[in-house]
N, C-alpha and C positions, 0 to 999 in steps of 0.2 A: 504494500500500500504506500503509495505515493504522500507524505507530509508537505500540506501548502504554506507558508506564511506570507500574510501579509505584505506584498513589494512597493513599495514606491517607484514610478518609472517617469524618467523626463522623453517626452515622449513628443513627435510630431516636429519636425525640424521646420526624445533627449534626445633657501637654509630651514630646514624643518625642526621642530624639536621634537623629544621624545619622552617628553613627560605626562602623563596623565595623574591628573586631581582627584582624588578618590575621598567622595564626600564627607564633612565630618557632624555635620548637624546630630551628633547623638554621642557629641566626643564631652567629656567627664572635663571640665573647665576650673574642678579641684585637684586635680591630679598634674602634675607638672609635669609628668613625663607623659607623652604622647603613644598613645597606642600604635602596633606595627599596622593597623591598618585606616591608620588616619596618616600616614607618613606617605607624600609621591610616590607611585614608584612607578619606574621607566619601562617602557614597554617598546620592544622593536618594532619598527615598520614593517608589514606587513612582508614575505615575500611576493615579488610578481608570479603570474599565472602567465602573462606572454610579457615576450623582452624583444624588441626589434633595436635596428639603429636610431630610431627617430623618439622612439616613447618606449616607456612600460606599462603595462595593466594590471595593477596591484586591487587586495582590498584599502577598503579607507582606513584609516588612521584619527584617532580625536584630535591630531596632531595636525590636520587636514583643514580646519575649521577657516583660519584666519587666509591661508592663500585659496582655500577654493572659493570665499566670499569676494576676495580680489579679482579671480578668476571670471566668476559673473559680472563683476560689475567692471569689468577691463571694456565693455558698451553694451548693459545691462538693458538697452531698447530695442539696441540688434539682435541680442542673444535670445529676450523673449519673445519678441514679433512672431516666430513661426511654431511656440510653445505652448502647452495647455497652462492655464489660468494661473496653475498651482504653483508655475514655476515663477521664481522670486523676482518682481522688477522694482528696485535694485532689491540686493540679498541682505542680509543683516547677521550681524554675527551669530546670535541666537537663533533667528531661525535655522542656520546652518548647522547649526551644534544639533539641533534637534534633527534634523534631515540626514546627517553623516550618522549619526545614534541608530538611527530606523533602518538605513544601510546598510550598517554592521549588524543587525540583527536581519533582517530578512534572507530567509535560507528557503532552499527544496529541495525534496528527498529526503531520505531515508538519512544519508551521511551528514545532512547540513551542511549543503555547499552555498554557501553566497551566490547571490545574483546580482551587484551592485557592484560596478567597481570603478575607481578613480583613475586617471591618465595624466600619468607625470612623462616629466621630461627631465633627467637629472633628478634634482629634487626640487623642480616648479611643477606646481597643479594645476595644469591646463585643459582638464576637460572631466567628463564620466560618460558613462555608457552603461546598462543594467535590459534585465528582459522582465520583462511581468509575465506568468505563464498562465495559462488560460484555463477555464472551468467546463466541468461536465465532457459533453463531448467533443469539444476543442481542446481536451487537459494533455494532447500531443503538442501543442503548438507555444510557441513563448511570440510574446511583442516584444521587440527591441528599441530601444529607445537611447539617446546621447545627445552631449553637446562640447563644445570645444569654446575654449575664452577666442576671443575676435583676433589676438595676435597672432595664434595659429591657422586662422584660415588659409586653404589655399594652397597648401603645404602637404598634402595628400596625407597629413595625420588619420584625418576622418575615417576616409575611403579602405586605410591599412587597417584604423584598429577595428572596424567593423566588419571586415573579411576575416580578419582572426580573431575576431569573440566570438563570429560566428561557427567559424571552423571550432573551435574551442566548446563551444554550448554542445553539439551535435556529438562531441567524443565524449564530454564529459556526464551527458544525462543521455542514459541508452533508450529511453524511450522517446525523446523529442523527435520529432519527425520532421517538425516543420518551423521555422520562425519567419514570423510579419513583421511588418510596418505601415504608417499608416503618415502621410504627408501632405500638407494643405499646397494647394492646387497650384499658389503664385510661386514652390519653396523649388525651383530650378535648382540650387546649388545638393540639397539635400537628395533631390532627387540623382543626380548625377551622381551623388554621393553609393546609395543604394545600387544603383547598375553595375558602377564599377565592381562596387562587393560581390557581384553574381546573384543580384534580386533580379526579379523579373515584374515587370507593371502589371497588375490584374486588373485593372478595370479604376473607376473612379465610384464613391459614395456621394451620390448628386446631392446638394446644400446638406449637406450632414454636418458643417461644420459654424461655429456662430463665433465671431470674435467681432465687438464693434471697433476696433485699432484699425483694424482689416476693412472694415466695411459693413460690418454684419455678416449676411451669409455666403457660402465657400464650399466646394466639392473637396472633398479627401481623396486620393489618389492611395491605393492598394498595393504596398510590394510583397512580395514572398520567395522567399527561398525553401528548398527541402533538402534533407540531408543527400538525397538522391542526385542533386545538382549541384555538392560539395563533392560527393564522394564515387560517384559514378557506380557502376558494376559493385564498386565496394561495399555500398550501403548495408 
């Protein structure tokens, strides 16, 4: 049996430190010596899941908070223009604390593998990428979702690390079949983005889409890949 949790997904074109604060609202304020679990303690960065020349795609880090809020708001009008609602224009520290939290917790399967994950460069946060997987009889398919800060555009980040999350999702959960997306109608760069990866156009969702920035209403355009079209005869 497959275990769902909860995903968050950015979705519709989604010098570090290493300290974590570990709360102490219940710490003894008569006692002068500090309990070991009111005391920091340091936690490594995550290992990457893929490593290219240009980026890596690690889990988040609490550590993540301050440059991936930087990250959105490097043109937090650009970045949300072709975003669902939820996504932060501009971003705030706090909300991001709580968004990166929900990240590192959202898993599926049986093993609890993360679905979320961050796009560094060195150690600058420039982007994320995450799948939200789907219910009932669609529970084969994951929606993929990212986005990248505005100074990487252009720079064929995108188009790499979404060819290999994808290749990645497909090896890593043996029953996915199939991964979506789903892209508002004017998002030319996103779309491009998807082809290159090896998506294919399925059709458009006529006014499915309402953002008044935009105009009000907007067609969704449909991509999809299957593991069959990553993997050929291998599948």
């Amino acid at each position: 049996m497959i275990r769902l949790v909860k995903s968050p997904i950015l979705v519709l074109f989604h010098g570090v430190a290493h300290t974590e604060i570990i709360p102490i609202s219940h710490a003894n304020t008569h006692n002068p010596k500090m309990e070991s679990s009111q005391i920091p303690i340091p936690t490594p960065i995550p290992s990457p899941i893929i490593t290219t020349p240009l980026f890596q795609i690690r889990p988040y880090h609490p550590s993540d908070v301050t440059s991936c809020t930087a990250a959105i708001n490097s043109n937090s009008p650009l970045i949300a223009k072709y975003m669902r609602n939820t996504f932060p224009n501009p971003a705030t520290l706090a909300g991001t604390e709580t968004w990166i939290q929900t990240c590192m917790e959202a898993t599926f399967s049986p093993r609890e593998i993360l679905i979320n994950y961050a796009i560094v460069s060195g150690d600058e946060f420039i982007g994320s990428l995450g799948f939200k997987p789907m219910k009932d009889i669609e529970y084969r398919t994951f929606e993929i979702g990212y986005w990248v800060r505005h100074e990487s555009w252009g720079k064929g980040i995108m188009t790499a690390a979404v060819r290999e999350f994808v290749r990645w999702g497909f090896e890593t959960f043996p029953e996915l079949e199939r991964i979506e997306a789903q892209v508002f109608d004017d998002n030319e760069a996103s779309a491009k983005v998807l082809t290159k990866a090896g998506f294919l156009f399925e059709g458009a969702r006529r006014r499915a889409g309402y953002k008044p920035t935009l105009g009000g209403l907007f067609d969704i355009r449909m991509y999809g890949v299957t593991k069959g079209d990553v993997f050929g005869d291998k599948a």
